[in-house]
C-alpha positions as CSV (number, residue, x, y, z in Angstrom):
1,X,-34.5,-3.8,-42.9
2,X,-35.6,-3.1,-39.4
3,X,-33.5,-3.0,-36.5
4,X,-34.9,-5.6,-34.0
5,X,-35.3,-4.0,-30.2
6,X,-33.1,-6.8,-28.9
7,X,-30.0,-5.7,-31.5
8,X,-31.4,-1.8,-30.5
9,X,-31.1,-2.8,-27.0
10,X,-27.3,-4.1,-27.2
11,X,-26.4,-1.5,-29.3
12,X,-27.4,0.7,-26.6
13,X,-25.4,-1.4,-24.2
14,X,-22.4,-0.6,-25.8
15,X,-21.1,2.5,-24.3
16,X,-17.2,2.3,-24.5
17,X,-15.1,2.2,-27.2
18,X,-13.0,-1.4,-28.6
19,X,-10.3,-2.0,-30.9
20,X,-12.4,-5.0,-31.5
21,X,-16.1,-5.7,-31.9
22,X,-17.1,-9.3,-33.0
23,X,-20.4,-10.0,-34.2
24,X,-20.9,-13.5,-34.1
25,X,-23.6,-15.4,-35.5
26,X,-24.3,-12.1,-37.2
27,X,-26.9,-13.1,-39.7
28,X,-27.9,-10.1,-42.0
29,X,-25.3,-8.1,-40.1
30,X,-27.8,-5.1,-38.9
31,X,-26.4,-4.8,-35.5
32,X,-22.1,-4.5,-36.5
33,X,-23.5,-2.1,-38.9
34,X,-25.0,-0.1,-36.4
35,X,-21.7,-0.1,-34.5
36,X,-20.1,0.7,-37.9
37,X,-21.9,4.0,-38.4
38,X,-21.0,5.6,-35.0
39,X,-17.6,4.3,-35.1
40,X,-18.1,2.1,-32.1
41,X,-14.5,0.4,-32.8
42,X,-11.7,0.1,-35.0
43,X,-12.3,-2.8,-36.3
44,X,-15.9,-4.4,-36.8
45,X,-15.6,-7.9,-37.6
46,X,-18.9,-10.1,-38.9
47,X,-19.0,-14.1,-38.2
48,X,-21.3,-16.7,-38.9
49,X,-20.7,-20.0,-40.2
50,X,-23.2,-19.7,-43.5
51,X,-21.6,-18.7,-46.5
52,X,-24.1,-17.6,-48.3
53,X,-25.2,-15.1,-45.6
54,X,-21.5,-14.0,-45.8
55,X,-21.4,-13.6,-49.5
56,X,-24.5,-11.4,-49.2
57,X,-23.1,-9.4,-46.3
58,X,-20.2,-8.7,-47.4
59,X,-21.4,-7.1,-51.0
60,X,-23.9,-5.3,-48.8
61,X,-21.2,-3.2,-46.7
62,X,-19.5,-2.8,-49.9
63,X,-22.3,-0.8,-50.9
64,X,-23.1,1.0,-47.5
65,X,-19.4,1.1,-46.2
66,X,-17.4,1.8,-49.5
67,X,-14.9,3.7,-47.3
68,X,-13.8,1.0,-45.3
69,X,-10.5,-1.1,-45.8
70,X,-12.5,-4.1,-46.5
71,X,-11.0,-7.6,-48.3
72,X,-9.1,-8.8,-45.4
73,X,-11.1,-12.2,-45.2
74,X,-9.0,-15.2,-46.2
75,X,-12.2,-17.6,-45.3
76,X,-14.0,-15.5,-48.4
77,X,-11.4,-15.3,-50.5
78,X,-8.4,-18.0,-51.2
79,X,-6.3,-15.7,-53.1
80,X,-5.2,-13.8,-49.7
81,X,-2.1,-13.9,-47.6
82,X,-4.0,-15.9,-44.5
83,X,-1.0,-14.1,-42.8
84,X,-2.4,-10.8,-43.3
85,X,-1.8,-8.3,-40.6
86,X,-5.5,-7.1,-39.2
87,X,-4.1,-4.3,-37.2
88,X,-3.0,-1.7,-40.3
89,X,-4.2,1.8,-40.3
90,X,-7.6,2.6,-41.4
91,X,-7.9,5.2,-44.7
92,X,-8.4,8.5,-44.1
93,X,-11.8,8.8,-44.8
94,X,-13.4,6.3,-41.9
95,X,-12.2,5.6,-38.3
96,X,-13.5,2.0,-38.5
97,X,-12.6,-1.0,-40.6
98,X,-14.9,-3.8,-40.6
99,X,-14.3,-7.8,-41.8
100,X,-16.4,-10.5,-42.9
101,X,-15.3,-14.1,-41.4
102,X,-17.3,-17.6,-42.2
103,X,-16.3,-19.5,-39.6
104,X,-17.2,-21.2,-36.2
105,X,-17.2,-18.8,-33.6
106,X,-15.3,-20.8,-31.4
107,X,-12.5,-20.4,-33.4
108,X,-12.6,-16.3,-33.6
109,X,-8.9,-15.4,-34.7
110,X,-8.2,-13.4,-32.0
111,X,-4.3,-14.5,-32.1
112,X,-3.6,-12.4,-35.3
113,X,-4.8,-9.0,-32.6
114,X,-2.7,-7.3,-30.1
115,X,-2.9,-8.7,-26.5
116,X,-3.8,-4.8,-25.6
117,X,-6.5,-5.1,-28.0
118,X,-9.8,-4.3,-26.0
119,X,-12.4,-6.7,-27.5
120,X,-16.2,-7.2,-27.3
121,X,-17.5,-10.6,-28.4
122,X,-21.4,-10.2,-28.9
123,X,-22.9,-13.7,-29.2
124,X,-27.0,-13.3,-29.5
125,X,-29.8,-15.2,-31.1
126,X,-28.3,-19.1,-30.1
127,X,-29.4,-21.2,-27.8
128,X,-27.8,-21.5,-23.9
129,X,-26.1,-24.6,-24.4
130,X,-24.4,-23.8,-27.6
131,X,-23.6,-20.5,-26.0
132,X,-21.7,-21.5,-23.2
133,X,-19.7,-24.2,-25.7
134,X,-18.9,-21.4,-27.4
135,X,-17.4,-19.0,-24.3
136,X,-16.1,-21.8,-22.7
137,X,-13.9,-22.5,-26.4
138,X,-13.0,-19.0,-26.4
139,X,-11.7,-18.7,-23.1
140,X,-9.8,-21.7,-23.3
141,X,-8.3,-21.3,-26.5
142,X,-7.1,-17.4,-25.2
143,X,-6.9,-17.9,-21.6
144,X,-4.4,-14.9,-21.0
145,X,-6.7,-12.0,-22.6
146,X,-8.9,-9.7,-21.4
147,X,-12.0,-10.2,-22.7
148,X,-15.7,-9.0,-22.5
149,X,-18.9,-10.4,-23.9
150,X,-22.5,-9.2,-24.2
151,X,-24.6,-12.3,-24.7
152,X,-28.5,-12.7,-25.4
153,X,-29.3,-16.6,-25.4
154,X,-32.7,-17.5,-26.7
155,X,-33.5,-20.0,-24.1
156,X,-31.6,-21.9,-21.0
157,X,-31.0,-18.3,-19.0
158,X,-30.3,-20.3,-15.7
159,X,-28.0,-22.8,-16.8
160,X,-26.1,-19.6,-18.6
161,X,-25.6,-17.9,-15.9
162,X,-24.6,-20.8,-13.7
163,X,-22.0,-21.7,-16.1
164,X,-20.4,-17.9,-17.0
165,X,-20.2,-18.2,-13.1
166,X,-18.3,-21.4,-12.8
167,X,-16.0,-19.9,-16.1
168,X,-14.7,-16.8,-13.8
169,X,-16.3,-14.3,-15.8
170,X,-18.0,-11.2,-13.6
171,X,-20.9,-8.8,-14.1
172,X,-20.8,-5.6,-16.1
173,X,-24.4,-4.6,-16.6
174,X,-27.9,-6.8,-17.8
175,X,-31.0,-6.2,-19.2
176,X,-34.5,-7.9,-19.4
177,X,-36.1,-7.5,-22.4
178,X,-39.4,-8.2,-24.1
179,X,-40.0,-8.2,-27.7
180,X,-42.7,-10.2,-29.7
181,X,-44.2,-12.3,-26.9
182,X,-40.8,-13.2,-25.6
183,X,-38.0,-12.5,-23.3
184,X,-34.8,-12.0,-23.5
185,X,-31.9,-11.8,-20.8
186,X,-28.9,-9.5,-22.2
187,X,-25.9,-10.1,-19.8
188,X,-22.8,-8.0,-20.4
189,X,-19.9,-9.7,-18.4
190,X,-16.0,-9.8,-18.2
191,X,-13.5,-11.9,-17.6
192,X,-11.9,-9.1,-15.5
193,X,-14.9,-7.7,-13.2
194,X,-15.3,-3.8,-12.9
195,X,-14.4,-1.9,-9.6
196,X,-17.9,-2.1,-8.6
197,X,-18.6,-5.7,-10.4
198,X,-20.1,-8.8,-9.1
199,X,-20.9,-12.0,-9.9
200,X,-23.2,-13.2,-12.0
201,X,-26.6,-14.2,-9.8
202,X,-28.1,-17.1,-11.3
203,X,-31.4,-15.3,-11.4
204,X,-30.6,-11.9,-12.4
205,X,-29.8,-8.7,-10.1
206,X,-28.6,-5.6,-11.3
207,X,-31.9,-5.9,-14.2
208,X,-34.3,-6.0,-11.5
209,X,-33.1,-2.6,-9.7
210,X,-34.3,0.5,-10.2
211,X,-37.6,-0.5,-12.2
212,X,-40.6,1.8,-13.0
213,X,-44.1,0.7,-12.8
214,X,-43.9,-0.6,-16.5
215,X,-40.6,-2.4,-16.3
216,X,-41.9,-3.9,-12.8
217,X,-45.4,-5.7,-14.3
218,X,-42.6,-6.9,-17.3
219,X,-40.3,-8.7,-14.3
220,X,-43.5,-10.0,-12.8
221,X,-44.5,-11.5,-16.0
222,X,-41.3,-12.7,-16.8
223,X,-41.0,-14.5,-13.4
224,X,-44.3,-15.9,-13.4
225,X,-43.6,-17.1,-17.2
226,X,-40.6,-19.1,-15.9
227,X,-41.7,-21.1,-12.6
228,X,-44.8,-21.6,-14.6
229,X,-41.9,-23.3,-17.7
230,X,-40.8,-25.5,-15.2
231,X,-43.4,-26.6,-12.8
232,X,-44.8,-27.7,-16.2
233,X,-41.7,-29.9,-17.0
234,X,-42.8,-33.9,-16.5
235,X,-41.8,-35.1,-12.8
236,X,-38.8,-36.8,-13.7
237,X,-37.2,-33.5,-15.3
238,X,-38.2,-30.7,-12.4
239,X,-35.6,-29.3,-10.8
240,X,-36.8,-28.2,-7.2
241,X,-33.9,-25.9,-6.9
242,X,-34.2,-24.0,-9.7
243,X,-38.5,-23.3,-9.0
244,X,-37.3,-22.6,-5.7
245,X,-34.8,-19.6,-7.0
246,X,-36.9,-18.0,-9.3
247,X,-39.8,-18.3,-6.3
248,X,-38.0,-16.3,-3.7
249,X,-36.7,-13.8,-6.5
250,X,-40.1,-13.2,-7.3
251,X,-40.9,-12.8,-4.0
252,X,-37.5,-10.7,-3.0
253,X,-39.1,-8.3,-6.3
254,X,-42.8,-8.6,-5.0
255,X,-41.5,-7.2,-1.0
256,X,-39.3,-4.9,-2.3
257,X,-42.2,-3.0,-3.9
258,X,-44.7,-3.5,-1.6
259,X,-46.8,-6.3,-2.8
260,X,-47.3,-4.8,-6.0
């Protein structure tokens, strides 16, 4: 099946290495298996809420990832101990150990891990709104722990980025992508920001730095795209402000580039 450049692209993003990688509303499960073969963490665990899609994933990384210490999924299978300890040793012949949970992401069991644990919570391919329900459930339900997040929502960038703002979480690194005739923002941010972090602009900064020629026609695109989304909203739903930001962004991008 091929890798999508979105899942490519946030594969690529992921640089350090994690205890714990959670690939939430993981679908086919293409990307956690791309973080399974390089050994990205030492534990790759799969969520979605469809059980079919889980049944189907988790035979498929029987075959692929045969290796693995795998059946530790009480939500798949009744017979287990739902007391099971997540953190044993891996076997000797892999360094990673991957899990298949059906459940709501909101309710990630991030309890059974250590509180050292270095986790990455991937959420990609929902919409902004259910994004952000789903942070804001995470962070209150484990409001002590370090954690970091690489999100991709389909739609609703703004109101995103507003609300990681107003959650406390800082900037790591973004990305703007385009793939198929759309775009997608890929934020990677942190509850605890980096020595050289920053907050999280509403309308994107560090992924409009540094751009070549190709990657500064896609920003003007992208820009233009979204004023054009909501100047095209009926009266009673514009949002003056929101135009406005995008506006002088594109026009911060245009100057610093000299009109191009």
């Amino acid at each position: 099946m091929k890798i999508s450049q979105r899942l490519q692209q946030i594969n690529s993003m992921i640089s350090d290495h994690y205890d714990h990688i959670w690939d939430c509303c993981c679908d086919h499960g293409l990307l956690g298996m791309l973080l399974l073969e390089r050994s990205a963490a030492r534990h790759v665990h799969f969520v979605d809420c469809v059980p079919s899609l889980m049944q189907a994933l988790e035979l498929r990384l029987l075959r692929f990832f045969p290796a693995d210490i795998s059946g530790l999924n009480s939500h798949l299978d009744p017979n287990l101990d739902p007391h099971l300890n997540l953190d044993i040793e891996p076997n000797l012949s892999r360094d990673t150990q991957w899990q298949v949970h059906c459940l709501d992401v909101a309710a990630l069991p991030l309890a059974q891990t250590s509180d050292k644990d270095k986790q990455l919570i991937i959420i990609a391919g929902v919409g902004g709104e259910l994004l952000v329900d789903l942070v804001r459930a995470i962070l209150a339900q484990h409001p002590q722990r370090h954690l970091e997040f690489i999100l991709c929502p389909v739609h609703h960038n703004y109101y995103v980025r507003q609300s990681l703002t107003a959650l406390g979480l800082g900037l790591k690194s973004e990305h703007l992508l385009e793939e198929n005739q759309r775009f997608y923002e890929i934020l990677n941010v942190s509850t605890i920001a980096a020595p050289n972090g920053r907050s999280i602009s509403a309308t994107g900064s560090l992924m409009w730095q540094m751009l070549d020629e190709a990657s500064l026609r896609r920003a003007q695109r992208y820009l233009s795209q979204v004023i054009g989304h909501y100047q095209r909203m009926p009266t009673h739903k514009q949002t003056p402000a929101i135009i406005d930001a995008y506006q002088q962004q594109l026009a911060l991008l245009l100057s610093e580039h000299g009109g191009a």
